[in-house]
C-alpha positions as CSV (number, residue, x, y, z in Angstrom):
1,X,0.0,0.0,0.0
2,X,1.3,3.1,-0.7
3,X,1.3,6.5,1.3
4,X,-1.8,8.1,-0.6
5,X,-4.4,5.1,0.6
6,X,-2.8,5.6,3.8
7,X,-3.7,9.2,4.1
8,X,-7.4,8.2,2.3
9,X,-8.4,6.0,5.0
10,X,-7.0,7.9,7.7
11,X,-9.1,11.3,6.6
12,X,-11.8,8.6,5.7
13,X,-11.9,7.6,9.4
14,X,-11.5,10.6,10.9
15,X,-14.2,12.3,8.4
16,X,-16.5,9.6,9.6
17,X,-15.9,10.2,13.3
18,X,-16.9,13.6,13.2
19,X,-19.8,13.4,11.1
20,X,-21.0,10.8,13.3
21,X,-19.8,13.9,16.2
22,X,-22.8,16.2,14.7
23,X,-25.1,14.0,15.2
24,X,-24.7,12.6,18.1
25,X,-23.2,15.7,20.3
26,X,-25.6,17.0,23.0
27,X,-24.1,20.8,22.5
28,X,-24.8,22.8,19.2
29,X,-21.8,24.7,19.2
30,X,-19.2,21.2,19.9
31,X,-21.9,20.1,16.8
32,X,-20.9,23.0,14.6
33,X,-17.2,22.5,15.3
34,X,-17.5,18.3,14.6
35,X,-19.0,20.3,11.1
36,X,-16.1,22.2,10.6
37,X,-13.9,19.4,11.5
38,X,-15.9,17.3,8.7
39,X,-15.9,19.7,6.0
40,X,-11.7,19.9,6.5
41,X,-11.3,16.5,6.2
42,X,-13.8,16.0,3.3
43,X,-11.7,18.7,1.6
44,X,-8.7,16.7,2.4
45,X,-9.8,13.5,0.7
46,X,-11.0,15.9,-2.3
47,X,-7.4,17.3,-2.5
48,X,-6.4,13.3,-3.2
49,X,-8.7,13.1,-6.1
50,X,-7.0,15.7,-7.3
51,X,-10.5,17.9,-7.4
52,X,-8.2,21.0,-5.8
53,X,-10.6,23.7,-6.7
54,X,-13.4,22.0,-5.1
55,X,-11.4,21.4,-2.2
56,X,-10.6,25.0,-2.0
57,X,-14.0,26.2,-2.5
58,X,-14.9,24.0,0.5
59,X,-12.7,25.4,2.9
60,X,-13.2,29.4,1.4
61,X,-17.1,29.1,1.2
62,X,-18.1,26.5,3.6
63,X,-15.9,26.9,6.8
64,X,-14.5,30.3,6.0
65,X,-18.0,31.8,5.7
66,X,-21.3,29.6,6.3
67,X,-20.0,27.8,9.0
68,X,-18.2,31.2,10.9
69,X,-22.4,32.3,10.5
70,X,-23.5,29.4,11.4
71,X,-21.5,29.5,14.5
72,X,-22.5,33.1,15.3
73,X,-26.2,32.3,14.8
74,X,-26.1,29.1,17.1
75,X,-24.3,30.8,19.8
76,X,-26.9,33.9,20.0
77,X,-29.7,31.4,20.0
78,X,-30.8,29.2,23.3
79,X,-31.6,26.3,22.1
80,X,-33.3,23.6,25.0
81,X,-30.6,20.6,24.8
82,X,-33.7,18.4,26.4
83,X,-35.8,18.9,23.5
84,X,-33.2,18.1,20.9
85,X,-32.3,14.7,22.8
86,X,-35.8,13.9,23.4
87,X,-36.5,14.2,19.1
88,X,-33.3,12.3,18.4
89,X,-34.5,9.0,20.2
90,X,-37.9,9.5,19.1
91,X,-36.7,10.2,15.2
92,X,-33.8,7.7,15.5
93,X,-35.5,5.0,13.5
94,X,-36.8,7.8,10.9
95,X,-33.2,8.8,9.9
96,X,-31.5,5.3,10.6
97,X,-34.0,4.1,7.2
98,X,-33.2,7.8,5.7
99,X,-29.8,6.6,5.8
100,X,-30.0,3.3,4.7
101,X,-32.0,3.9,1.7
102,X,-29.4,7.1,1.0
103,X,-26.3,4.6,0.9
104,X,-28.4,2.3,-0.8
105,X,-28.9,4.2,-3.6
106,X,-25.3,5.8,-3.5
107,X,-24.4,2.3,-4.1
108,X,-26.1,1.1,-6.8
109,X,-25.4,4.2,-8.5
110,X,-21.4,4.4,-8.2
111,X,-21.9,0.2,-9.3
112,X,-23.7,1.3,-11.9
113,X,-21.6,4.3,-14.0
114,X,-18.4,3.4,-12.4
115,X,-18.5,-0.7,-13.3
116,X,-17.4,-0.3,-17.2
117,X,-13.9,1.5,-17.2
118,X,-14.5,2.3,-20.8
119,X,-18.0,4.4,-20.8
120,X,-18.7,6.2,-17.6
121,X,-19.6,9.9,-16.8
122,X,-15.9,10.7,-15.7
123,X,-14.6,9.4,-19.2
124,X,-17.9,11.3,-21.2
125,X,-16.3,14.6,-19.7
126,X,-14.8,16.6,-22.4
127,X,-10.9,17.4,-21.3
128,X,-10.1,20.9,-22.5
129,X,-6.6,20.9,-20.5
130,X,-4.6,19.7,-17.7
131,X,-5.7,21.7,-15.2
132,X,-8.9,20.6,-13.1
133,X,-10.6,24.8,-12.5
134,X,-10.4,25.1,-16.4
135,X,-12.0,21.5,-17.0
136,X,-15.0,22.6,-14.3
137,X,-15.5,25.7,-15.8
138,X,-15.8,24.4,-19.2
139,X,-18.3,22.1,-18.3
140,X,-20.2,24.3,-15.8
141,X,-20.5,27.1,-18.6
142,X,-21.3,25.0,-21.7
143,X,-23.2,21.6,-20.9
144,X,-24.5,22.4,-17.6
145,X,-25.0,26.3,-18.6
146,X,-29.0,26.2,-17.6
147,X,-28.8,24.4,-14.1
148,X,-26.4,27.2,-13.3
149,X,-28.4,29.9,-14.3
150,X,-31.4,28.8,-12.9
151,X,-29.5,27.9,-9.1
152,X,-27.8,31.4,-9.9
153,X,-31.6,32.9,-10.2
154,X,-33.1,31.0,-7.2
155,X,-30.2,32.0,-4.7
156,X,-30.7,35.7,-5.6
157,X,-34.7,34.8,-5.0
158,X,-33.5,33.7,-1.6
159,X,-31.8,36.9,-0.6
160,X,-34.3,39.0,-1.7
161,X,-36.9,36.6,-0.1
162,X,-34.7,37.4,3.0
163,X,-34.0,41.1,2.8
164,X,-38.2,41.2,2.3
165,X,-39.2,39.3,5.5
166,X,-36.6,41.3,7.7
167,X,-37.1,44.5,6.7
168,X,-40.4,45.3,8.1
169,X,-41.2,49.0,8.5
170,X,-41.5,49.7,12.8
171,X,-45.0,51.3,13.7
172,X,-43.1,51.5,17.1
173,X,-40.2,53.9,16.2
174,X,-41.2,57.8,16.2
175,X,-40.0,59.8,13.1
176,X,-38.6,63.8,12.8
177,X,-40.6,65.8,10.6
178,X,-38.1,68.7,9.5
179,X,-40.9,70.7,8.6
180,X,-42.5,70.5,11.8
181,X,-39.7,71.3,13.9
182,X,-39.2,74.4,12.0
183,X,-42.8,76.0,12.1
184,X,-42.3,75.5,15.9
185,X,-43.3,79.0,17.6
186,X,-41.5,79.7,21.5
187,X,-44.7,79.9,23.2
188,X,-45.8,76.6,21.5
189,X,-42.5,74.7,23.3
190,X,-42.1,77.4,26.5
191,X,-44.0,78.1,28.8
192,X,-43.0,80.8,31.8
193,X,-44.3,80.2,35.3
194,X,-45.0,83.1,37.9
195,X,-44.6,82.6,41.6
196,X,-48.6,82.7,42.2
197,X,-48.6,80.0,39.1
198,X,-46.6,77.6,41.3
């Protein structure tokens, strides 16, 4: 064996013990850091299969930014730890056949287009060079130009979908009126006491 499948099933292992972490840890920020964790390693094994841009992109989008939100969302929130054990063992059996038919299918499908070496979807992509970033982009932008758009059109639905459920105009908050303030009068905002007034 050489030192390559050593370092796969080492990052294998360890990518599998954290993910299991998520799941299974009582505290959401530990849970968010097992996430982290998982998303490092998964980059890891990504940098093997010599998919560097994508392994980049996972550590830039994923941990740099979504999971650094994530994290600042989860720690402002209190979340009831009771609750969240109480719906794992009652959902346990829910997600353990979730997961079985997931790998299932996973299975048959990587038996399926990866069982003839001669005709399967990584030998039907069109090489444009050596480098991997060039080869994505190629493919992203001609064959698979639609999907993009549309996933392009439906994220910038999202954060305007967002923007439009937070910003809610305040009833609450009390407004200047510039014109009012300066048609104010003195004897409209003072007013003088006597002695025999007090």
């Amino acid at each position: 064996m050489n030192l390559e499948l050593y370092v796969f099933y080492l990052f294998s292992l360890l990518l599998l013990y954290s993910s299991i972490n998520v799941i299974v840890s009582n505290n959401a920020v530990k849970s968010a850091i097992h996430l982290v964790f998982s998303f490092f390693f998964s980059a890891v094994l990504w940098l093997i299969l010599n998919a560097e841009f994508l392994s980049v992109i996972l550590i830039l989008v994923y941990v740099g930014a979504v999971m650094v939100l994530f994290l600042f969302v989860v720690m402002m929130l209190d979340i009831n730890v009771t609750a969240i054990r109480e719906g794992f063992v009652k959902y346990f059996s829910i997600g353990l056949a979730v997961f079985i038919s997931m790998a299932g299918l996973l299975i048959l499908f990587f038996n399926r287009d990866f069982d003839d070496n001669e005709s399967n979807v990584l030998n039907e992509i069109k090489v444009v060079s050596d480098d991997n970033t060039e080869n994505l982009g190629y493919v992203l932008y001609t064959e698979y130009l639609l999907a993009f758009e549309i996933s392009a059109v439906i994220l910038l639905l999202g954060i305007i979908s967002a923007i439009t459920l937070t910003h809610k105009k305040n009833t609450v908050n009390k407004y200047q009126e510039p014109g009012e303030q300066i048609d104010v009068k003195r004897e409209d905002r003072v007013k003088i006491l006597k002695d025999k007034d007090l």
